[in-house]
Biopython code that builds the backbone (N, CA, C, O; Angstrom):
import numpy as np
from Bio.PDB.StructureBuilder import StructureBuilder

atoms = [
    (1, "UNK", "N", (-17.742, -14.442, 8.836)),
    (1, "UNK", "CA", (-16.724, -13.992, 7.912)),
    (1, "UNK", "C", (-16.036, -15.211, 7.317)),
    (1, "UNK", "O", (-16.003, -16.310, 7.869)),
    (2, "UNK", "N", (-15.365, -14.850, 5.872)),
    (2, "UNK", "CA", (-14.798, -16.434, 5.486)),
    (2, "UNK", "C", (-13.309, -15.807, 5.572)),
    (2, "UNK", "O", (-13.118, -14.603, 5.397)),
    (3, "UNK", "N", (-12.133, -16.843, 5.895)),
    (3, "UNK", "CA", (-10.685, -16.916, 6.176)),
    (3, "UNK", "C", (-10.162, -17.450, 5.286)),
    (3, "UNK", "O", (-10.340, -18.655, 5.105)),
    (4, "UNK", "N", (-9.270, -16.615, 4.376)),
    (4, "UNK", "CA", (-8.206, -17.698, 3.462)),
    (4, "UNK", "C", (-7.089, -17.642, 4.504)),
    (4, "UNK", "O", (-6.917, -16.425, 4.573)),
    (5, "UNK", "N", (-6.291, -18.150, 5.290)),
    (5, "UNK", "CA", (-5.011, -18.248, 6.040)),
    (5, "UNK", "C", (-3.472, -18.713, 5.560)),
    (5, "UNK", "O", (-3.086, -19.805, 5.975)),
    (6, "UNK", "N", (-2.925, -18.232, 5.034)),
    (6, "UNK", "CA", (-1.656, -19.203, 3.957)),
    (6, "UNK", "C", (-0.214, -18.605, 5.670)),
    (6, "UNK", "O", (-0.368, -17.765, 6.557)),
    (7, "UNK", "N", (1.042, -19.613, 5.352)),
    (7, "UNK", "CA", (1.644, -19.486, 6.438)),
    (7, "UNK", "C", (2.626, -19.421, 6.066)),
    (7, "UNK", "O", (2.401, -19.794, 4.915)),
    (8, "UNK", "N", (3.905, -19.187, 6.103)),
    (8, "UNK", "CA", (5.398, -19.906, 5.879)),
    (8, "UNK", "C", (6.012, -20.298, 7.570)),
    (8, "UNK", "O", (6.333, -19.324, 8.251)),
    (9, "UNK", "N", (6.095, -21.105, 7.929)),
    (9, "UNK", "CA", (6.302, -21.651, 9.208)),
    (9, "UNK", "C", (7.768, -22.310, 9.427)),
    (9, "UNK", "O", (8.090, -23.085, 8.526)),
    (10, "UNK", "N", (8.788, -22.117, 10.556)),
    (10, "UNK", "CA", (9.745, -23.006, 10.547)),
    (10, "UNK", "C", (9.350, -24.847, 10.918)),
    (10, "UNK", "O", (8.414, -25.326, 11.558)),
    (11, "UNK", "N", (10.446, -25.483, 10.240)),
    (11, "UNK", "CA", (9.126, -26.811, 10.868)),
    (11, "UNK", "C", (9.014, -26.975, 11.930)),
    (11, "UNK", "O", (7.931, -27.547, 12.059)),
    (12, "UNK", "N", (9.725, -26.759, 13.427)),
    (12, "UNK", "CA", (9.408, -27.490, 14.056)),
    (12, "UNK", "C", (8.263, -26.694, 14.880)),
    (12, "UNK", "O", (7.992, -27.126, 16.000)),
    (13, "UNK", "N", (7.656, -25.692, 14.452)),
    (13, "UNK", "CA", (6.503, -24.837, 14.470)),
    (13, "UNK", "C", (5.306, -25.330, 13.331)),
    (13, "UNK", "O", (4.123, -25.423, 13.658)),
    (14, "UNK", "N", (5.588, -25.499, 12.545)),
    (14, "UNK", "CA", (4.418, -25.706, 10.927)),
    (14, "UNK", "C", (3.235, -27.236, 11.609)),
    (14, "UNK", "O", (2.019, -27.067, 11.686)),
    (15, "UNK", "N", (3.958, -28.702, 12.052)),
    (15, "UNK", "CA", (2.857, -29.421, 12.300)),
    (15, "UNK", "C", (1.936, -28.868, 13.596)),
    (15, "UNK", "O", (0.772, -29.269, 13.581)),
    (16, "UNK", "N", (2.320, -27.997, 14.716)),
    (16, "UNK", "CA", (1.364, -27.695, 15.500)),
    (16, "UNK", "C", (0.770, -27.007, 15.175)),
    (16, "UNK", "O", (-0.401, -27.182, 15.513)),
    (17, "UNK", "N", (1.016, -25.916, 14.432)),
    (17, "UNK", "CA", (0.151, -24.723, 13.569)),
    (17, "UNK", "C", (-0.729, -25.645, 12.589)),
    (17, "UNK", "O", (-1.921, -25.394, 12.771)),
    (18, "UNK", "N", (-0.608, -26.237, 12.000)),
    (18, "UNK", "CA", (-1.477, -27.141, 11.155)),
    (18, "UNK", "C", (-2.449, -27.811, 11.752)),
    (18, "UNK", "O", (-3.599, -27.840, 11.314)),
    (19, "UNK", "N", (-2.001, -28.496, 12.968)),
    (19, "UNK", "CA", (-3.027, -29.605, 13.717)),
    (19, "UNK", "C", (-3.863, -28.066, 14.548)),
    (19, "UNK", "O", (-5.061, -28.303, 14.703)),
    (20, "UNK", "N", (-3.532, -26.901, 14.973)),
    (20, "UNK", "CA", (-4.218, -26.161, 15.520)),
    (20, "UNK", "C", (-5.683, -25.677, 14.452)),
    (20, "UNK", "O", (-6.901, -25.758, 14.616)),
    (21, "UNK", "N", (-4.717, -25.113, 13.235)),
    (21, "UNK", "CA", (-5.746, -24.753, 12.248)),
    (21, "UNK", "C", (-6.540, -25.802, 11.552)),
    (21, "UNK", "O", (-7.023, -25.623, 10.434)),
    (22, "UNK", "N", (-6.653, -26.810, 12.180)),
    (22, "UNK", "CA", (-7.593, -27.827, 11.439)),
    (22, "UNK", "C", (-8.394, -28.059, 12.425)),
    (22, "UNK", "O", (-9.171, -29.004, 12.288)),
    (23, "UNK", "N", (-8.424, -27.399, 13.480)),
    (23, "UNK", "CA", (-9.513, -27.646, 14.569)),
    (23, "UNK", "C", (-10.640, -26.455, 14.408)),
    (23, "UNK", "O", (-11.753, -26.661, 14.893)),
    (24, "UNK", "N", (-10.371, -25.223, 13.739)),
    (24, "UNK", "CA", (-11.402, -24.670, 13.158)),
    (24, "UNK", "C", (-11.845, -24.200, 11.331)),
    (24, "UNK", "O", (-12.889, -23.665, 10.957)),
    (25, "UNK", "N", (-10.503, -24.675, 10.371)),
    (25, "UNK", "CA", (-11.091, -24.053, 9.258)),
    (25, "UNK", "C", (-10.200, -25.838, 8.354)),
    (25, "UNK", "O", (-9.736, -26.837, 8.904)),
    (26, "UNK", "N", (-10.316, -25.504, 6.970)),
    (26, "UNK", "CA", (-10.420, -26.907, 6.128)),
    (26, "UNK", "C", (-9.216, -26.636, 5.507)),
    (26, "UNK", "O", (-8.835, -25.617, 4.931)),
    (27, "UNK", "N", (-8.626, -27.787, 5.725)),
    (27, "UNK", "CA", (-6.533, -27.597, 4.987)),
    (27, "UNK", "C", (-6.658, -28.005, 3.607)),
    (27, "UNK", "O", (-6.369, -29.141, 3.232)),
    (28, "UNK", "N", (-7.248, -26.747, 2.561)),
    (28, "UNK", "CA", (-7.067, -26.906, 1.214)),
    (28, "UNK", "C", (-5.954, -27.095, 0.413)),
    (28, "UNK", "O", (-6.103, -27.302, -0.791)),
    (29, "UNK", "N", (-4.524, -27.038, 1.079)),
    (29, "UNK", "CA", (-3.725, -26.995, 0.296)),
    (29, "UNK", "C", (-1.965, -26.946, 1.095)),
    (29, "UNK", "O", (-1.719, -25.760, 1.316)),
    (30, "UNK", "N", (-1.100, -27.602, 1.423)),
    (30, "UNK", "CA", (0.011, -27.545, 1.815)),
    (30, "UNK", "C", (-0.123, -26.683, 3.350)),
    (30, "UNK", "O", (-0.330, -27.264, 4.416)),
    (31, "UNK", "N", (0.071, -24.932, 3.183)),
    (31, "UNK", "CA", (0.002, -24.140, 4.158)),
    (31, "UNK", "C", (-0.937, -23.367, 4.246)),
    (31, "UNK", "O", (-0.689, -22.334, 4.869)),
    (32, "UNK", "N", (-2.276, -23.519, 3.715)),
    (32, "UNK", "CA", (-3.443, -23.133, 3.311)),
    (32, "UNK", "C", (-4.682, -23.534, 3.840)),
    (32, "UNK", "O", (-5.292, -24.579, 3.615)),
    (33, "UNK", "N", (-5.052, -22.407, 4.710)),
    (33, "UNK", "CA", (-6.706, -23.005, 5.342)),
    (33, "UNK", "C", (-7.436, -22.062, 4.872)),
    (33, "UNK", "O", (-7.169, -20.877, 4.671)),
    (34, "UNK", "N", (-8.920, -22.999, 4.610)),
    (34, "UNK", "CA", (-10.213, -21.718, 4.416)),
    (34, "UNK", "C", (-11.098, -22.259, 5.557)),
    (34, "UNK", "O", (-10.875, -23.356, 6.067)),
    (35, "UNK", "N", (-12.146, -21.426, 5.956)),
    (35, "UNK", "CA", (-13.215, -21.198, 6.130)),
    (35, "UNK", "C", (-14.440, -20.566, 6.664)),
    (35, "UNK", "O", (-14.340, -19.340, 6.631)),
    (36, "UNK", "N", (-15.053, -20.797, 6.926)),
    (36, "UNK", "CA", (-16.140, -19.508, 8.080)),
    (36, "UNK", "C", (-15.558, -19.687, 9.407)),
    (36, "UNK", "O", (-15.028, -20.577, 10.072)),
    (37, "UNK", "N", (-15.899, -18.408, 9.507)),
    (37, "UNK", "CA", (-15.601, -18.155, 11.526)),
    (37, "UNK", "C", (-16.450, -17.001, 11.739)),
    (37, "UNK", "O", (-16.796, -16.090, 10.987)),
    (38, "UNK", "N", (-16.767, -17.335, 13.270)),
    (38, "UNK", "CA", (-17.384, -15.671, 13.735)),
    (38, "UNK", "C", (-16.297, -15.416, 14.291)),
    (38, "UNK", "O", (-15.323, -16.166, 14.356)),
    (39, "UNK", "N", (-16.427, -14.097, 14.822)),
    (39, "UNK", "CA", (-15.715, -12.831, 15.207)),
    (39, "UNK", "C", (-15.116, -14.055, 16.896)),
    (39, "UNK", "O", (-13.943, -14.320, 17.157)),
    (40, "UNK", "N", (-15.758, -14.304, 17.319)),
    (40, "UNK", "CA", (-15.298, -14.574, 18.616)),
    (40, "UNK", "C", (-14.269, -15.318, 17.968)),
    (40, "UNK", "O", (-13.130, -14.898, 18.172)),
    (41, "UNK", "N", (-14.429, -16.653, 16.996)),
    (41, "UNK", "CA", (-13.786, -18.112, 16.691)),
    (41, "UNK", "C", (-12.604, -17.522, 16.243)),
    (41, "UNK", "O", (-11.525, -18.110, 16.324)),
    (42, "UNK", "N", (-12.791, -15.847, 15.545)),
    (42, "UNK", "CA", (-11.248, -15.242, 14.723)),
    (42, "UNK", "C", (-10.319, -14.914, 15.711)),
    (42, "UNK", "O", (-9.096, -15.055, 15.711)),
    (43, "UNK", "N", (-11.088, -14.445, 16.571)),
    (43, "UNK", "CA", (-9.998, -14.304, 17.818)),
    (43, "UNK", "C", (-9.323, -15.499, 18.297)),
    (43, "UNK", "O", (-8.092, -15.531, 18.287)),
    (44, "UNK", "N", (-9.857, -16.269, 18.623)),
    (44, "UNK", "CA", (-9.291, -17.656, 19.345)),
    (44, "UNK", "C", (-7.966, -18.086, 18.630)),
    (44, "UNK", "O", (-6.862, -18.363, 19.097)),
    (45, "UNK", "N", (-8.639, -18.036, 16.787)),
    (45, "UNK", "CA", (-7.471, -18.396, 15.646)),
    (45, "UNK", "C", (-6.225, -17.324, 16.059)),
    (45, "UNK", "O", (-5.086, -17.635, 16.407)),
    (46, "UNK", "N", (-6.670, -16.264, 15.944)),
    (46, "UNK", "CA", (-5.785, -15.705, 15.997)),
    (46, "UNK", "C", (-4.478, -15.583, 17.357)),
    (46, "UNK", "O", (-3.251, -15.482, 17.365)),
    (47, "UNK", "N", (-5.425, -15.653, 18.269)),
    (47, "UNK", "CA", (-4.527, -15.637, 19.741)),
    (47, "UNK", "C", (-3.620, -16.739, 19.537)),
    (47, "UNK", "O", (-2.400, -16.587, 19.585)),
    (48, "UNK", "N", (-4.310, -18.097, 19.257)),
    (48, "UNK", "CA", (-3.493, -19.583, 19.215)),
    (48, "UNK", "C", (-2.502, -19.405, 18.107)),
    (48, "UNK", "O", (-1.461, -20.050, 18.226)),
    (49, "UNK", "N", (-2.650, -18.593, 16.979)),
    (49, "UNK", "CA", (-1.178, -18.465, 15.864)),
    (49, "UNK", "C", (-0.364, -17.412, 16.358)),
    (49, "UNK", "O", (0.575, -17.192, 15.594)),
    (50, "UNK", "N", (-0.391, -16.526, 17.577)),
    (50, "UNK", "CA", (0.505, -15.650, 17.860)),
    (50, "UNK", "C", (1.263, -16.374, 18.728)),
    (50, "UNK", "O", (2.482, -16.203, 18.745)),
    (51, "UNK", "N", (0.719, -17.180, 19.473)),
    (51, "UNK", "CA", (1.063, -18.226, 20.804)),
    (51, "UNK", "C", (2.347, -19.160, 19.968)),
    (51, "UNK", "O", (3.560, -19.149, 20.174)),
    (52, "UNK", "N", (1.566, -19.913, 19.003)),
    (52, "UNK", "CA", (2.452, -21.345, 18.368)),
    (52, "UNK", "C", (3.907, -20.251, 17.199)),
    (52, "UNK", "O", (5.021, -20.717, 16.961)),
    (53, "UNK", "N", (3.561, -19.244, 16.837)),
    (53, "UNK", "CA", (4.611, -18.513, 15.705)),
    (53, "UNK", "C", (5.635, -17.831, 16.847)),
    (53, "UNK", "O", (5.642, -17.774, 18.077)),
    (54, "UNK", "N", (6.560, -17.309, 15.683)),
    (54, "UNK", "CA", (7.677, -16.533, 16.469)),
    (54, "UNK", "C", (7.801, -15.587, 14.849)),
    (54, "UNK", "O", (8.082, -15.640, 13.652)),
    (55, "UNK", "N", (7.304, -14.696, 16.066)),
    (55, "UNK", "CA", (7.259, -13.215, 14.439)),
    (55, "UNK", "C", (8.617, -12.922, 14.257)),
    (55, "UNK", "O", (8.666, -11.773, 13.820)),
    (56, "UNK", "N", (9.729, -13.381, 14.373)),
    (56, "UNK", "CA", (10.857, -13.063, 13.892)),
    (56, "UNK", "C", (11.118, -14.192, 13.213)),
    (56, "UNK", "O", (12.165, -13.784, 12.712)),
    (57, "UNK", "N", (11.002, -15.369, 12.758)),
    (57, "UNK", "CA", (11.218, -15.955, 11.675)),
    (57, "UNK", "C", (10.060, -16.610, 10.809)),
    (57, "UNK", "O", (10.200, -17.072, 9.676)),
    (58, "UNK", "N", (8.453, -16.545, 11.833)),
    (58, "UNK", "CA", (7.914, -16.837, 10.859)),
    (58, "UNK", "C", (6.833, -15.615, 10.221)),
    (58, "UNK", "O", (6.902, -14.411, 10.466)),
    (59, "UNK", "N", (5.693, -16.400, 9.219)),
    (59, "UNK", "CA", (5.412, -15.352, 8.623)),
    (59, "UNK", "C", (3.453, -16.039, 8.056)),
    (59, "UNK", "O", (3.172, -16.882, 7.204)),
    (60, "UNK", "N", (2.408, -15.130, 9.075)),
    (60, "UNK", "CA", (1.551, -15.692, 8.502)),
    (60, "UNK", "C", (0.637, -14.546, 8.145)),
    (60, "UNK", "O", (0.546, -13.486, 8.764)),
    (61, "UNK", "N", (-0.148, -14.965, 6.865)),
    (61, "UNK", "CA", (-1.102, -14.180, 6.384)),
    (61, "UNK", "C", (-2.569, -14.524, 6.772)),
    (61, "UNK", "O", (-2.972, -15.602, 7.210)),
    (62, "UNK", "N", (-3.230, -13.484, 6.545)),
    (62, "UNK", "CA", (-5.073, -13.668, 6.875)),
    (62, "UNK", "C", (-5.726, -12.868, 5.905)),
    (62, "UNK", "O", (-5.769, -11.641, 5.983)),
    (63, "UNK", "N", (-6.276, -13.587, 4.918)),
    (63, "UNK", "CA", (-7.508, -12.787, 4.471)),
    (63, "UNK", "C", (-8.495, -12.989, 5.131)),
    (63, "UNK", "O", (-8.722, -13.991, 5.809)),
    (64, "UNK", "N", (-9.656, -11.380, 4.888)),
    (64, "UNK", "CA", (-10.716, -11.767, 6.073)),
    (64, "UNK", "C", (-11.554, -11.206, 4.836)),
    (64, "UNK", "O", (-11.125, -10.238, 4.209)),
    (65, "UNK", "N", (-13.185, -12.048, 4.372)),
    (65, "UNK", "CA", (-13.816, -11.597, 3.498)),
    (65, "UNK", "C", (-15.312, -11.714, 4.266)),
    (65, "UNK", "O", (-15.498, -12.497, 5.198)),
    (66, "UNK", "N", (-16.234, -10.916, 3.791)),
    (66, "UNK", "CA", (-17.682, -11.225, 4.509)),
    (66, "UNK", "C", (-18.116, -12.679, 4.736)),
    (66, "UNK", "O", (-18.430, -13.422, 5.665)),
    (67, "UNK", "N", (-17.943, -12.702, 3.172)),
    (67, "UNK", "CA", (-18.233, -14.155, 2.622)),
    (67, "UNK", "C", (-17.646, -14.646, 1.830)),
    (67, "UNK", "O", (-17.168, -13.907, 0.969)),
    (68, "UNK", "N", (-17.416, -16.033, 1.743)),
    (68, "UNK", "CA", (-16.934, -16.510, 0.496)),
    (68, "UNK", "C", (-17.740, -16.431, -0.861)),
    (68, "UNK", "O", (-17.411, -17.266, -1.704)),
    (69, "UNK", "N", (-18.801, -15.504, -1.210)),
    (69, "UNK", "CA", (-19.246, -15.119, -2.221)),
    (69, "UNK", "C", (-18.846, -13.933, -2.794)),
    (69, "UNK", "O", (-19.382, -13.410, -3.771)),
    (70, "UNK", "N", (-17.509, -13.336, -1.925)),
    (70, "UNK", "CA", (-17.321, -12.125, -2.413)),
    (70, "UNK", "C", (-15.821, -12.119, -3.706)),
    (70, "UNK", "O", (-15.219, -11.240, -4.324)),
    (71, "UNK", "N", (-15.748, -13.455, -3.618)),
    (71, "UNK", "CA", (-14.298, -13.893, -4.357)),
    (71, "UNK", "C", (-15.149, -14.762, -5.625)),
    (71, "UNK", "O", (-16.366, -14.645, -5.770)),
    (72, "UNK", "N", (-14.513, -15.412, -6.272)),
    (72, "UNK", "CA", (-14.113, -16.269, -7.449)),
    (72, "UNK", "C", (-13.167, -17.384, -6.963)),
    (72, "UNK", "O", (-12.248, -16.765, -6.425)),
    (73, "UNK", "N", (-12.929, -18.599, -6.875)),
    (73, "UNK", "CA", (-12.139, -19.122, -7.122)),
    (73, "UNK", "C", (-11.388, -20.320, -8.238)),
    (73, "UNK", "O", (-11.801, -21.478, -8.176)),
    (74, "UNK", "N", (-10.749, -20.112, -8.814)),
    (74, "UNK", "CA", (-10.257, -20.865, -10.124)),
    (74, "UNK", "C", (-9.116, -21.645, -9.808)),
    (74, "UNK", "O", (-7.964, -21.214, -9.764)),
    (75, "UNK", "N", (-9.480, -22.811, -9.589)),
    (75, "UNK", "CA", (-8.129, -24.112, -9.881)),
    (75, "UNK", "C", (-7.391, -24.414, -10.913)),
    (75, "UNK", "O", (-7.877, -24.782, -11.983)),
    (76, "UNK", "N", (-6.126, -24.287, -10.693)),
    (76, "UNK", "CA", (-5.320, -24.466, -12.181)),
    (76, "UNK", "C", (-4.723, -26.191, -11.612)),
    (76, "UNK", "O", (-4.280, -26.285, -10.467)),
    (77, "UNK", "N", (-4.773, -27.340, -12.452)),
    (77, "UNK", "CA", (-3.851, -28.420, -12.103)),
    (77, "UNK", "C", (-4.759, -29.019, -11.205)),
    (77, "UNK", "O", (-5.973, -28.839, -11.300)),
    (78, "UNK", "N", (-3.991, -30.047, -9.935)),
    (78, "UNK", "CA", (-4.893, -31.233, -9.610)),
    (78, "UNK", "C", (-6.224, -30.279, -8.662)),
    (78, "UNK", "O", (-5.913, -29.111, -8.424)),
    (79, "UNK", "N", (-7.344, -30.653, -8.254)),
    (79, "UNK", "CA", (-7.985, -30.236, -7.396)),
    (79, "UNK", "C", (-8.056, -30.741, -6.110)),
    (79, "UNK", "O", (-8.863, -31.672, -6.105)),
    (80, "UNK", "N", (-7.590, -30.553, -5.049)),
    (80, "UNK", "CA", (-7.844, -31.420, -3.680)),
    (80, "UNK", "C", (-9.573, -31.301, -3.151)),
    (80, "UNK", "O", (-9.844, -32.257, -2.425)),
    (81, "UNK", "N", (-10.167, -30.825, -3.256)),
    (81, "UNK", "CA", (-11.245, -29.903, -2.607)),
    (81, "UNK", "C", (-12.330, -29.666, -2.986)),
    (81, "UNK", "O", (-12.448, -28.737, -3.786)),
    (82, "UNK", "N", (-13.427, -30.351, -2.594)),
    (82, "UNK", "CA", (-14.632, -29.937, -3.174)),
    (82, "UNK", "C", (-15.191, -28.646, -3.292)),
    (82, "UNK", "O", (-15.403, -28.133, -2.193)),
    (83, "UNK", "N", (-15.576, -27.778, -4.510)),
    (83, "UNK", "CA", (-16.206, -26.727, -4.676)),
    (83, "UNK", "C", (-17.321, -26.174, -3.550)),
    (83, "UNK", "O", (-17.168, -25.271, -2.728)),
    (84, "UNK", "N", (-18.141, -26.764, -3.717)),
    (84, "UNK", "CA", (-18.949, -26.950, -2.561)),
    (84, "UNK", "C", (-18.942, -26.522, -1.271)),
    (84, "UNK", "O", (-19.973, -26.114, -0.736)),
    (85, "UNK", "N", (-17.820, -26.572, -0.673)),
    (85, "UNK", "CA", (-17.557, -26.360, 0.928)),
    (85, "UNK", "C", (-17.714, -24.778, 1.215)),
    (85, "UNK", "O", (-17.976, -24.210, 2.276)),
    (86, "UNK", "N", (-17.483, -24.277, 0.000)),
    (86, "UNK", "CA", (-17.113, -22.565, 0.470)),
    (86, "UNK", "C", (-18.595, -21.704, 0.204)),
    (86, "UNK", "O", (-18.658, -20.497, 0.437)),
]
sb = StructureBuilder()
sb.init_structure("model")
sb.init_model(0)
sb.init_chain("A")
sb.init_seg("    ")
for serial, (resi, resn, name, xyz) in enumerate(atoms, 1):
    if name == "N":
        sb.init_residue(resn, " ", resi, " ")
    sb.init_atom(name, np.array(xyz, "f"), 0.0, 1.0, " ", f" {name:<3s}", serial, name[0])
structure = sb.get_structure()
């Protein structure tokens, strides 16, 4: 399955959530990870962002798509990110 993940995090929560989510998907953008995972790897993500968050002030999203062929994506402004990866 491919993961878009975007976050709003308090900081002194946001750099461990970051250094966590860069151990399985690619930091395209500020609070923004993509990439493939299987079903087991979504769990892991997921257990480790319920662990590091506090659902009363923070706030994270998950898209979950088959593939990343099931989207479009269009860059407006600088690009960080090679096309390619997805």
């Amino acid at each position: 399955m491919y993961l878009i993940i975007n976050y709003d995090v308090k900081d002194k929560r946001c750099v461990k959530l970051m250094k966590f989510l860069r151990r399985f998907l690619y930091h395209l953008q500020e609070s923004v990870f993509v990439g493939e995972a299987t079903e087991k790897t979504y769990k892991m993500i997921v257990k480790g962002i319920e662990s590091i968050t506090d659902k009363q002030y923070d706030k994270v999203i998950i898209y979950k798509m088959r593939s990343a062929k099931v989207f479009k994506i269009e860059t407006l402004g600088k690009q960080k990110w090679i096309e390619n990866i997805i």
